[in-house]
mmCIF file as Biopython writes it, N, C-alpha, C and O atoms, coordinates in Angstrom:
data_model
#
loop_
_atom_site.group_PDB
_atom_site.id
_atom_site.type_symbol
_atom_site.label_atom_id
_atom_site.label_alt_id
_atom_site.label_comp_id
_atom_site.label_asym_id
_atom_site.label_entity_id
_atom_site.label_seq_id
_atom_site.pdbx_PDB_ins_code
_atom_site.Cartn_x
_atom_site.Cartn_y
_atom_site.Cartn_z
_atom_site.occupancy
_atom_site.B_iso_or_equiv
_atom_site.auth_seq_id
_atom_site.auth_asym_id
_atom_site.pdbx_PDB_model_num
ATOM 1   N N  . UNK A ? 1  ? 0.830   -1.179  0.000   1.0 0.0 1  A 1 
ATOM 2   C CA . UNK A ? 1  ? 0.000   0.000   0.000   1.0 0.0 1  A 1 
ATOM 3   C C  . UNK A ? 1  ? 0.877   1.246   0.000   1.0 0.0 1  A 1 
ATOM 4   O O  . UNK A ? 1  ? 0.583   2.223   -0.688  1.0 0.0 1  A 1 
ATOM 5   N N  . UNK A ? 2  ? 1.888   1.205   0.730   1.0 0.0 2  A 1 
ATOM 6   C CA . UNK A ? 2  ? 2.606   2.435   0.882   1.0 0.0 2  A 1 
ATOM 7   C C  . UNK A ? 2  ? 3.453   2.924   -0.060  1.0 0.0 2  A 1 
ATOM 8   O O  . UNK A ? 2  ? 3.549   4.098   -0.419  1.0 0.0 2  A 1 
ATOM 9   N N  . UNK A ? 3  ? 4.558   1.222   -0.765  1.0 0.0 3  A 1 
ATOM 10  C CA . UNK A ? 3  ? 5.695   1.537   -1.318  1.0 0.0 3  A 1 
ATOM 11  C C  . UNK A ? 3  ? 4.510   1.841   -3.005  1.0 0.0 3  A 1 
ATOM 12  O O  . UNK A ? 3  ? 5.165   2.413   -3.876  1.0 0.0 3  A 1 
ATOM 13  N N  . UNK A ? 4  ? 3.652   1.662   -3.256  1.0 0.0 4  A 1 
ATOM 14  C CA . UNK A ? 4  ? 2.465   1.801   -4.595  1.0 0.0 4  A 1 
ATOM 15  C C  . UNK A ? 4  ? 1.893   3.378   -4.709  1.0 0.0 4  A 1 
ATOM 16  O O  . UNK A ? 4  ? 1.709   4.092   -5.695  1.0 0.0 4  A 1 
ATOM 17  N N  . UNK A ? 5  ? 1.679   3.626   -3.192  1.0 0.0 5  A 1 
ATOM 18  C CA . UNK A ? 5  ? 0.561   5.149   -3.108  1.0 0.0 5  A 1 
ATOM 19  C C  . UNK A ? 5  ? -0.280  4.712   -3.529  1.0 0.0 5  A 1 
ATOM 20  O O  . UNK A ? 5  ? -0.491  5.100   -4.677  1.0 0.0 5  A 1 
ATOM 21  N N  . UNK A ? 6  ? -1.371  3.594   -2.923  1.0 0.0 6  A 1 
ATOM 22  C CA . UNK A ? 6  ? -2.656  2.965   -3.657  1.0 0.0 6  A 1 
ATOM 23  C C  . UNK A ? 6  ? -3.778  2.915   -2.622  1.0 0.0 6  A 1 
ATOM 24  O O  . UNK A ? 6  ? -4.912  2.588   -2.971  1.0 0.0 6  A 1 
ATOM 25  N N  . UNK A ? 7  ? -3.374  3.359   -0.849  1.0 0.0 7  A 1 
ATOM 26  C CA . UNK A ? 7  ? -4.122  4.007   -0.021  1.0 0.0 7  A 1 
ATOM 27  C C  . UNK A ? 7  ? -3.354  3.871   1.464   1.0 0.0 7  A 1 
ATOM 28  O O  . UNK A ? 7  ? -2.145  4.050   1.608   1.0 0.0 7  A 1 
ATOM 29  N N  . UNK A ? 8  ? -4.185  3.559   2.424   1.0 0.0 8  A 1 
ATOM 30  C CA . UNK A ? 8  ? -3.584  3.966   3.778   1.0 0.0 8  A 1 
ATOM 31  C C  . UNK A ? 8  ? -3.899  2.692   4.470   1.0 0.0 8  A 1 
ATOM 32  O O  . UNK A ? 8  ? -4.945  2.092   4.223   1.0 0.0 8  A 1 
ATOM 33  N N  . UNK A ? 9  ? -3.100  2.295   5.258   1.0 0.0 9  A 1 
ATOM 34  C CA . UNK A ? 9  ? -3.124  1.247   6.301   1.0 0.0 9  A 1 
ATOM 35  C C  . UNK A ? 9  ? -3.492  2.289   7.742   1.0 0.0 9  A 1 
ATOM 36  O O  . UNK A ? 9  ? -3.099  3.429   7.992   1.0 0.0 9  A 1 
ATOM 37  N N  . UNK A ? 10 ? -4.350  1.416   8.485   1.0 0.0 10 A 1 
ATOM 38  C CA . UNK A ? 10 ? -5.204  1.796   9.714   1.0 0.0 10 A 1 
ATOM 39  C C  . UNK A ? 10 ? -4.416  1.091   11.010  1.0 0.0 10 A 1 
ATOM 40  O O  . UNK A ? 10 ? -3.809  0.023   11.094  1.0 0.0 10 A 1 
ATOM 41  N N  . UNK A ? 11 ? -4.650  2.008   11.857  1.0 0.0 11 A 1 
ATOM 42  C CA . UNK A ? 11 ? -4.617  0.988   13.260  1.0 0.0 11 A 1 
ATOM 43  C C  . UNK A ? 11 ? -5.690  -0.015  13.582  1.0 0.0 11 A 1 
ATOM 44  O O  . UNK A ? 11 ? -6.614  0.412   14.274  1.0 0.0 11 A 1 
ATOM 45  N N  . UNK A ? 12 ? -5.715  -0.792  13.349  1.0 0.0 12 A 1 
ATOM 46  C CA . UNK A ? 12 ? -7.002  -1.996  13.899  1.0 0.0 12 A 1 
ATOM 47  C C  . UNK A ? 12 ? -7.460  -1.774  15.093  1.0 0.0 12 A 1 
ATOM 48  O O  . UNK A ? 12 ? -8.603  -2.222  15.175  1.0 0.0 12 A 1 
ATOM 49  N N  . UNK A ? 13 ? -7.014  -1.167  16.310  1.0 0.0 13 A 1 
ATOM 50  C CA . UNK A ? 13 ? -7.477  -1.249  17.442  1.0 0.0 13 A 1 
ATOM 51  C C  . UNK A ? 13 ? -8.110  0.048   17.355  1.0 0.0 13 A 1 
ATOM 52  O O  . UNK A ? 13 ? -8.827  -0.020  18.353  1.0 0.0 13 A 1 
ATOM 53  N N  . UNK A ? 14 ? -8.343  1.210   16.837  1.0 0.0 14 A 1 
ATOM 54  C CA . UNK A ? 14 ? -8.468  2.063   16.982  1.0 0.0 14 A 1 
ATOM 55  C C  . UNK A ? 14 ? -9.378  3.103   16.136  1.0 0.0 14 A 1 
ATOM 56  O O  . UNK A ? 14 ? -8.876  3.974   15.425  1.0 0.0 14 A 1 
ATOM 57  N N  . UNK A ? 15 ? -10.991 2.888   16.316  1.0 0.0 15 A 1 
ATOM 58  C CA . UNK A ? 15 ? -11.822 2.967   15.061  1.0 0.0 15 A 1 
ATOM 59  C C  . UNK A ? 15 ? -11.845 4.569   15.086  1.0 0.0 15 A 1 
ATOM 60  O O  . UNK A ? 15 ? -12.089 5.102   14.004  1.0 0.0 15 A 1 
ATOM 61  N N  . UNK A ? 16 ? -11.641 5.330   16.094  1.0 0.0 16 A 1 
ATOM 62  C CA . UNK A ? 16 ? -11.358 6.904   15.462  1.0 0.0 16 A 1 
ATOM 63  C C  . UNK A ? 16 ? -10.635 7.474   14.602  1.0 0.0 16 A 1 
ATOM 64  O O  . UNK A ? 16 ? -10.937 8.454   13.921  1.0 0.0 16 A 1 
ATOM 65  N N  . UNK A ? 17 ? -9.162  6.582   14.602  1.0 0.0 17 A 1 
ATOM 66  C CA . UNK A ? 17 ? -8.535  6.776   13.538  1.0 0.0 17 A 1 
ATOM 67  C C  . UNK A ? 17 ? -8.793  6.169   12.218  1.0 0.0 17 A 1 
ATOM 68  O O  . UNK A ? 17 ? -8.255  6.705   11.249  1.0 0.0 17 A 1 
ATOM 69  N N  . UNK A ? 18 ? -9.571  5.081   12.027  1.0 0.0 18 A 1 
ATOM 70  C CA . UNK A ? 18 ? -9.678  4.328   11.027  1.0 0.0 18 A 1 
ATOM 71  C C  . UNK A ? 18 ? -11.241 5.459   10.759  1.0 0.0 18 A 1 
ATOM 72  O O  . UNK A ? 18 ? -11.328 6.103   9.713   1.0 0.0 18 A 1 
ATOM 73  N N  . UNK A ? 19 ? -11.994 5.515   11.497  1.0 0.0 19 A 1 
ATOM 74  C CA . UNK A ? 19 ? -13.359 7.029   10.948  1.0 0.0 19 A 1 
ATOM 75  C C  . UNK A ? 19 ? -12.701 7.938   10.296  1.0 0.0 19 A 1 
ATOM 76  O O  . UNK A ? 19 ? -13.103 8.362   9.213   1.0 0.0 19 A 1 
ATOM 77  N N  . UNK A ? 20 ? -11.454 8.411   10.952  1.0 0.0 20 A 1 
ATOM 78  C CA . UNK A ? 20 ? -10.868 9.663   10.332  1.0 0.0 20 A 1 
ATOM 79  C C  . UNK A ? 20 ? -9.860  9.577   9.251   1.0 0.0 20 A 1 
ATOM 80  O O  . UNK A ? 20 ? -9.503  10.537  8.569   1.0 0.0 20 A 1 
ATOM 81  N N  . UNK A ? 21 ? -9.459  8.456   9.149   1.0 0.0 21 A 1 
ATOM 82  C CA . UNK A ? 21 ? -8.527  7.952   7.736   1.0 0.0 21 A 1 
ATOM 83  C C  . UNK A ? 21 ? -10.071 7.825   6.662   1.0 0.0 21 A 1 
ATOM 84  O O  . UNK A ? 21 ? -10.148 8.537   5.661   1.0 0.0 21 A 1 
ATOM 85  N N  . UNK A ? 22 ? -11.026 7.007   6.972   1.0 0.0 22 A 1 
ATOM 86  C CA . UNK A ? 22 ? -12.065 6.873   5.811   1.0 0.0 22 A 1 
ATOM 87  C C  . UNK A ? 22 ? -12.426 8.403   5.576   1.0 0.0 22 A 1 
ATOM 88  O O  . UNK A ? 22 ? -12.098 8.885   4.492   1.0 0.0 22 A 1 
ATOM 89  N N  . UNK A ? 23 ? -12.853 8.930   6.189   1.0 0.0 23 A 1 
ATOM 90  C CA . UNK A ? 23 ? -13.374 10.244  5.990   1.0 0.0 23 A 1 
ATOM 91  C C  . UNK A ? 23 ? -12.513 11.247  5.526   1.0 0.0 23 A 1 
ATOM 92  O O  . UNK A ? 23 ? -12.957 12.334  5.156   1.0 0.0 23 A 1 
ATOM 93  N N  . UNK A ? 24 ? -11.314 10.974  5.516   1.0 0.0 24 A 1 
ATOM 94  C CA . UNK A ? 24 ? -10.093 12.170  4.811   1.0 0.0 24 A 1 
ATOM 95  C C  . UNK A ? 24 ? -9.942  11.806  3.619   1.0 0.0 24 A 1 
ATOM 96  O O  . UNK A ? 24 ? -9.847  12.616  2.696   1.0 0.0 24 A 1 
ATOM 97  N N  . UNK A ? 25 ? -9.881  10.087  3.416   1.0 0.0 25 A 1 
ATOM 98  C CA . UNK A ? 25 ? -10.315 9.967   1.784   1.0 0.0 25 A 1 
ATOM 99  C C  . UNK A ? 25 ? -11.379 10.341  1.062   1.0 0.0 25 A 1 
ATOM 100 O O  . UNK A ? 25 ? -11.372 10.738  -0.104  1.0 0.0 25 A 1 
ATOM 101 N N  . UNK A ? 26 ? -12.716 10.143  2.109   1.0 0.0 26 A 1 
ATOM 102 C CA . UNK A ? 26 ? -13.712 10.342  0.785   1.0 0.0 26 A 1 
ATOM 103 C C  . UNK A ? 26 ? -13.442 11.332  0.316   1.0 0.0 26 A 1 
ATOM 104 O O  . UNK A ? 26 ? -13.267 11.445  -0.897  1.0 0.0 26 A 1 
ATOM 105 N N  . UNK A ? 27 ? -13.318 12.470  1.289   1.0 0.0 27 A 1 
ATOM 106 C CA . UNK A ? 27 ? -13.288 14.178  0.984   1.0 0.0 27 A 1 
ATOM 107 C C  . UNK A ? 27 ? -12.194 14.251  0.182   1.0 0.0 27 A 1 
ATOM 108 O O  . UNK A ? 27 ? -12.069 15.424  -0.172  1.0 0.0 27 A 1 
ATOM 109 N N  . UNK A ? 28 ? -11.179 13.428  -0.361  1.0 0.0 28 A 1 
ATOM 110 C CA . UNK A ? 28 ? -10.092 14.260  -1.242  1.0 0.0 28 A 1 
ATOM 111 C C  . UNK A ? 28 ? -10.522 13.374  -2.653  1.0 0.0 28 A 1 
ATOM 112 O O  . UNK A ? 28 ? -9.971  12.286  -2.819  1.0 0.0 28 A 1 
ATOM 113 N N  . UNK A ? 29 ? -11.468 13.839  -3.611  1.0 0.0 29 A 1 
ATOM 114 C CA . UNK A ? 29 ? -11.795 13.053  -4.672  1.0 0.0 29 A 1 
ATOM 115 C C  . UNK A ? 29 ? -10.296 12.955  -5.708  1.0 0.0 29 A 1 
ATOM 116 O O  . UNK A ? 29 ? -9.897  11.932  -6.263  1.0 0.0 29 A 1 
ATOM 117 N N  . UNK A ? 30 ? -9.712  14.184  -5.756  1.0 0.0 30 A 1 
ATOM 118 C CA . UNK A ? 30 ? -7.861  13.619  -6.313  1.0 0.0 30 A 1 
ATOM 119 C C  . UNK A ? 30 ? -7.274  12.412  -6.257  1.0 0.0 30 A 1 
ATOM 120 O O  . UNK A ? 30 ? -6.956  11.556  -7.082  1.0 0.0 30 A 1 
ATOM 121 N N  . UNK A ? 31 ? -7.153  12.636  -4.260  1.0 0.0 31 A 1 
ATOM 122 C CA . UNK A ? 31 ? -6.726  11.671  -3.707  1.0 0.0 31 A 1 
ATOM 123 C C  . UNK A ? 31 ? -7.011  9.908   -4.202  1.0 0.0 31 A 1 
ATOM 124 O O  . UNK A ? 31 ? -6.324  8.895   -4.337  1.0 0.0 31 A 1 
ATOM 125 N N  . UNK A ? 32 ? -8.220  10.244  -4.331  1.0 0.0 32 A 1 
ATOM 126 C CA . UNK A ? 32 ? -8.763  8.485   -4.775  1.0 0.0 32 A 1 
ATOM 127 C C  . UNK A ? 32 ? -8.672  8.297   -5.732  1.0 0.0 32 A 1 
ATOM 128 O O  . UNK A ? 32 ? -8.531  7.116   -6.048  1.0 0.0 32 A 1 
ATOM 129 N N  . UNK A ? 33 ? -8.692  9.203   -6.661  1.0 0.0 33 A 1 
ATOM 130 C CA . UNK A ? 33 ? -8.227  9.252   -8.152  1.0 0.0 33 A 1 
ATOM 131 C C  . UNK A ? 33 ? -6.935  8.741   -8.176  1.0 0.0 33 A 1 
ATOM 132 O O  . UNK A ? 33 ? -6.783  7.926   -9.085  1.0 0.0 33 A 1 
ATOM 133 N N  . UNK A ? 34 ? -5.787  8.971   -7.377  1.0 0.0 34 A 1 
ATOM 134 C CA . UNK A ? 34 ? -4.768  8.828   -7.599  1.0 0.0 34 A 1 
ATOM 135 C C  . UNK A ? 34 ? -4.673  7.531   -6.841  1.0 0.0 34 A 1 
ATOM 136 O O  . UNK A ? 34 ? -3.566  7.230   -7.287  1.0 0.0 34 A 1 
ATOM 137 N N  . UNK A ? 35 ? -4.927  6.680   -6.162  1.0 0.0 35 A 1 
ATOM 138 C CA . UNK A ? 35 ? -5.033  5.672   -5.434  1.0 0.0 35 A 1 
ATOM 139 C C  . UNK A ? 35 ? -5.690  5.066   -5.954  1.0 0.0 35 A 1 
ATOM 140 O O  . UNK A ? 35 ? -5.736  4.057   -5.249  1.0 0.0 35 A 1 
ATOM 141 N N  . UNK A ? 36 ? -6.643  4.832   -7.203  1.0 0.0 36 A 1 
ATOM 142 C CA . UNK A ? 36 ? -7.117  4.140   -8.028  1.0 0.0 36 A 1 
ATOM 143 C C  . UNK A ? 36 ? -6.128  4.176   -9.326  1.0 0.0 36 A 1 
ATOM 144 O O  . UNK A ? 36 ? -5.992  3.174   -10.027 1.0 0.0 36 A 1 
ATOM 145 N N  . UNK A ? 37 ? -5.403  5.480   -9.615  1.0 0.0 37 A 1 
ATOM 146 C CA . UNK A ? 37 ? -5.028  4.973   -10.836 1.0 0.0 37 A 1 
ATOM 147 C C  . UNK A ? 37 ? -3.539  4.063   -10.247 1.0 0.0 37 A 1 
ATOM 148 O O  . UNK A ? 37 ? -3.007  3.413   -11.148 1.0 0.0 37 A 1 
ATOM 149 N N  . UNK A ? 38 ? -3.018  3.990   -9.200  1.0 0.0 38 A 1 
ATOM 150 C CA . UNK A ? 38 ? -1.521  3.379   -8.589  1.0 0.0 38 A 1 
ATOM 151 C C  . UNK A ? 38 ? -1.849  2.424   -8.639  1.0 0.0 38 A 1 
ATOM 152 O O  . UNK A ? 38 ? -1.013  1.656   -9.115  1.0 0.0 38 A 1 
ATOM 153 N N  . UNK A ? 39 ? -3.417  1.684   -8.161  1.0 0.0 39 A 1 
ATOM 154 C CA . UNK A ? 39 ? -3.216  0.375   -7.934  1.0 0.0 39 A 1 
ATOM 155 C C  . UNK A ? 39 ? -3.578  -0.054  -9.064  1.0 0.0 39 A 1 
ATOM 156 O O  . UNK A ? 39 ? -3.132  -1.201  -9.101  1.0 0.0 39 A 1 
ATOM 157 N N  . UNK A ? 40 ? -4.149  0.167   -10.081 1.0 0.0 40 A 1 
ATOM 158 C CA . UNK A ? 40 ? -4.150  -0.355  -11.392 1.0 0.0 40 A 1 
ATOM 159 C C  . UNK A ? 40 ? -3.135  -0.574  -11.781 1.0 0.0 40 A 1 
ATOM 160 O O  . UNK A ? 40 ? -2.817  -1.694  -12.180 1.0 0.0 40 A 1 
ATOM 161 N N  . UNK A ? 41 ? -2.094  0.763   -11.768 1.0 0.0 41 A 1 
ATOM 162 C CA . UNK A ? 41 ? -0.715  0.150   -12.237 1.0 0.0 41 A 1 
ATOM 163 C C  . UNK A ? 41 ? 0.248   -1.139  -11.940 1.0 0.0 41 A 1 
ATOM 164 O O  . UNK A ? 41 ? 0.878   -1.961  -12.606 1.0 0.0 41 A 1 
ATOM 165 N N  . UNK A ? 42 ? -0.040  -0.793  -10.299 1.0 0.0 42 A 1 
ATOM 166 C CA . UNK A ? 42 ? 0.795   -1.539  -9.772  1.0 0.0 42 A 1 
ATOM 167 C C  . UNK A ? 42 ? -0.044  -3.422  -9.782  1.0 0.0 42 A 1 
ATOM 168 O O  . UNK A ? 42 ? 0.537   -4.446  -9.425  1.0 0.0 42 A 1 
ATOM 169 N N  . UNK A ? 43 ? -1.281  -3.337  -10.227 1.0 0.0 43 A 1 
ATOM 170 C CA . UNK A ? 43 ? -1.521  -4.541  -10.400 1.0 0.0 43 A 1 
ATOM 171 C C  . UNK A ? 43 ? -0.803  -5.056  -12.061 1.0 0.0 43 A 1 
ATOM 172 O O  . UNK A ? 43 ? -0.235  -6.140  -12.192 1.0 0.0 43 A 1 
ATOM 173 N N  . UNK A ? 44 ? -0.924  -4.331  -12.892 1.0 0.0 44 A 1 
ATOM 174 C CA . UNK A ? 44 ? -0.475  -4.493  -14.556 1.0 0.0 44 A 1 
ATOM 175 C C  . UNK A ? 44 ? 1.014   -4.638  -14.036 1.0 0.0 44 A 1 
ATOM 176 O O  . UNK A ? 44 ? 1.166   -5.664  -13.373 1.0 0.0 44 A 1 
ATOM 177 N N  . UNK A ? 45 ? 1.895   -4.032  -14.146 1.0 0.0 45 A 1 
ATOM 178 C CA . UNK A ? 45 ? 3.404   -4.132  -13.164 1.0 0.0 45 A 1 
ATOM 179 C C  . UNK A ? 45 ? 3.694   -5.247  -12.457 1.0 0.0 45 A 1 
ATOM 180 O O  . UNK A ? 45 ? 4.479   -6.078  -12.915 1.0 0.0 45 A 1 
ATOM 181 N N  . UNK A ? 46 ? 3.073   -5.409  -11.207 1.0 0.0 46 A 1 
ATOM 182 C CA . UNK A ? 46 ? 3.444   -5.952  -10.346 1.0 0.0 46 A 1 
ATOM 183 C C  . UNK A ? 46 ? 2.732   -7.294  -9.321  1.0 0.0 46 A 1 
ATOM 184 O O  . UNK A ? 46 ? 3.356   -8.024  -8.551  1.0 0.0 46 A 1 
ATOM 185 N N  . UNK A ? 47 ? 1.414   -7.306  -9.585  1.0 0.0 47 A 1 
ATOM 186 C CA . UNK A ? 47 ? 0.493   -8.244  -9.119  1.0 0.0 47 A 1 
ATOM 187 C C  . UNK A ? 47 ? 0.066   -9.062  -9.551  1.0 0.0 47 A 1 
ATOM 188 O O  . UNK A ? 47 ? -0.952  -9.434  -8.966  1.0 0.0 47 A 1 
ATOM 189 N N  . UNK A ? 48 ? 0.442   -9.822  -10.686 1.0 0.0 48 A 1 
ATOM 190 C CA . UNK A ? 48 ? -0.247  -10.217 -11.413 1.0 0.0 48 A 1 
ATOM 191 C C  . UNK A ? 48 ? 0.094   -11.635 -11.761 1.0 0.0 48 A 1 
ATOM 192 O O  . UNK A ? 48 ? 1.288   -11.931 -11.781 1.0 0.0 48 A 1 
ATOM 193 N N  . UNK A ? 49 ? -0.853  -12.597 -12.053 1.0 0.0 49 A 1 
ATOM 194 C CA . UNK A ? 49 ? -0.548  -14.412 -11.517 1.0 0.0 49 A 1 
ATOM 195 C C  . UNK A ? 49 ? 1.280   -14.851 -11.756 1.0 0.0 49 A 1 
ATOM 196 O O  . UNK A ? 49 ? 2.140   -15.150 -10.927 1.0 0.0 49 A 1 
ATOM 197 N N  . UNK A ? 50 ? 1.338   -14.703 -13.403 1.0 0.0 50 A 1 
ATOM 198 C CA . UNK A ? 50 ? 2.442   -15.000 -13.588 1.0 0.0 50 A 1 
ATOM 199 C C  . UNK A ? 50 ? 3.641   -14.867 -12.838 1.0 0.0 50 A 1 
ATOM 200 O O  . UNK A ? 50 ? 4.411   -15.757 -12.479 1.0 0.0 50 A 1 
ATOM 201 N N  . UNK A ? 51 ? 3.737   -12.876 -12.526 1.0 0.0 51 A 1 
ATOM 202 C CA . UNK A ? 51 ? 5.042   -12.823 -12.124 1.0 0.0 51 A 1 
ATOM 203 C C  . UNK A ? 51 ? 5.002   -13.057 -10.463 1.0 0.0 51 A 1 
ATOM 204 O O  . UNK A ? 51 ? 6.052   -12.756 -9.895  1.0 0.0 51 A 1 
ATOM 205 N N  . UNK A ? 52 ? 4.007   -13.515 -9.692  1.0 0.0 52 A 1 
ATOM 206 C CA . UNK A ? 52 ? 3.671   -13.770 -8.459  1.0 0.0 52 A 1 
ATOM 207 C C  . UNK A ? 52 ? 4.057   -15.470 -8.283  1.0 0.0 52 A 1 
ATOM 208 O O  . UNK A ? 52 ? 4.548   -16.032 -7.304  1.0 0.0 52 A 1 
ATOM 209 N N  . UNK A ? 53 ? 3.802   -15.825 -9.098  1.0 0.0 53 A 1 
ATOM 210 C CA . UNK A ? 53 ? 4.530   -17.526 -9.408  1.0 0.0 53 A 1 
ATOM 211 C C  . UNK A ? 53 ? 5.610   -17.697 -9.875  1.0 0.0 53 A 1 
ATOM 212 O O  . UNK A ? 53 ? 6.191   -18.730 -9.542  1.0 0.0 53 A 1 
ATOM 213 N N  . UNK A ? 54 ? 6.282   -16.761 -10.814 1.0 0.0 54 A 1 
ATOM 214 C CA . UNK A ? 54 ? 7.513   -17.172 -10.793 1.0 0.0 54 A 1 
ATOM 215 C C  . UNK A ? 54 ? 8.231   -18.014 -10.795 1.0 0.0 54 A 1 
ATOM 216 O O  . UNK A ? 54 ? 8.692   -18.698 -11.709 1.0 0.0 54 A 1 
ATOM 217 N N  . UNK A ? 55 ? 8.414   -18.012 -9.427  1.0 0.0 55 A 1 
ATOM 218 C CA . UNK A ? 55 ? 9.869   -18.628 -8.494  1.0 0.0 55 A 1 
ATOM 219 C C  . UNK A ? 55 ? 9.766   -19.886 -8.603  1.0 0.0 55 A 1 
ATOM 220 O O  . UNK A ? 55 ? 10.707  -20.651 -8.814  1.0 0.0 55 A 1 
ATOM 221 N N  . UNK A ? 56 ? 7.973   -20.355 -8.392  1.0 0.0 56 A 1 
ATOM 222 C CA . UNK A ? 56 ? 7.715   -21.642 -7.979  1.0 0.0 56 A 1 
ATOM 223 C C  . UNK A ? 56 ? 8.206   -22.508 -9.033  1.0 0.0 56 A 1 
ATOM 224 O O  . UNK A ? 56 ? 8.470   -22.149 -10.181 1.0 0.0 56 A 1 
ATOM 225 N N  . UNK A ? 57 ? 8.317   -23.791 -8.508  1.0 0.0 57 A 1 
ATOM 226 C CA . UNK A ? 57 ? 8.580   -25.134 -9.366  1.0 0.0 57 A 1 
ATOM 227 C C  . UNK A ? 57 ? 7.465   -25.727 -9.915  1.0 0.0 57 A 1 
ATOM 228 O O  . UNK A ? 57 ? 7.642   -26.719 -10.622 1.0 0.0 57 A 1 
ATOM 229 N N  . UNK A ? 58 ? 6.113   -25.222 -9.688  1.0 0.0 58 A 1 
ATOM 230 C CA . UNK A ? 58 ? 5.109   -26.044 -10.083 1.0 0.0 58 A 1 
ATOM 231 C C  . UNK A ? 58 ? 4.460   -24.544 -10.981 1.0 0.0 58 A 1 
ATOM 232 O O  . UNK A ? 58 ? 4.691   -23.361 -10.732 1.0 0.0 58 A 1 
ATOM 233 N N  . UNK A ? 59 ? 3.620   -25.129 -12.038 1.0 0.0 59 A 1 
ATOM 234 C CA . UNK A ? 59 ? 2.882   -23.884 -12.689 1.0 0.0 59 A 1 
ATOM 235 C C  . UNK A ? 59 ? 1.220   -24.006 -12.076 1.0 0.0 59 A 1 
ATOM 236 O O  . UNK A ? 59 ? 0.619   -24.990 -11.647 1.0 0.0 59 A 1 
ATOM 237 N N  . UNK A ? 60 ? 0.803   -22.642 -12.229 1.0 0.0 60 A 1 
ATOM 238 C CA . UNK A ? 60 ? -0.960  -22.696 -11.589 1.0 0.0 60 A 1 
ATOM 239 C C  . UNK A ? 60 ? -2.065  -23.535 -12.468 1.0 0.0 60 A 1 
ATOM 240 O O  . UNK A ? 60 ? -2.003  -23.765 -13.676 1.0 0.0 60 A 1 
ATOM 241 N N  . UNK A ? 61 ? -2.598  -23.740 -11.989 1.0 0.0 61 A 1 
ATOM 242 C CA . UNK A ? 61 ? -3.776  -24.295 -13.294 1.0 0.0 61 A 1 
ATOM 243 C C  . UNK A ? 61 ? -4.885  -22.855 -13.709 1.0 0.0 61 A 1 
ATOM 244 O O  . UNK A ? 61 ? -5.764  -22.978 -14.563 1.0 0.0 61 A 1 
#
């Protein structure tokens, strides 16, 4: 999420901050713009079956 700019990680214990992280996104419509277009990228780039298997010795079905 961070090393992409594709959104924000929350404290789990702590739903004021996680109210006030949701609510600082909705309000920045840029913001999500730009956190929608990163993770698109970074899925075409970087997420994607093939280069996530790789390494392995066996292929996916």
């Amino acid at each position: 999420v961070r090393s992409y700019e594709m959104g924000v990680l929350f404290d789990k214990i702590n739903p004021e901050k996680i109210a006030e992280s949701l609510n600082s996104m909705i309000s920045d419509r840029k913001g999500l713009l730009n956190y929608k277009k990163n993770g698109r990228k970074a899925s075409i780039t970087s997420f994607f079956w093939e280069k996530q298997f790789a390494n392995y010795p066996w292929k996916p079905l």
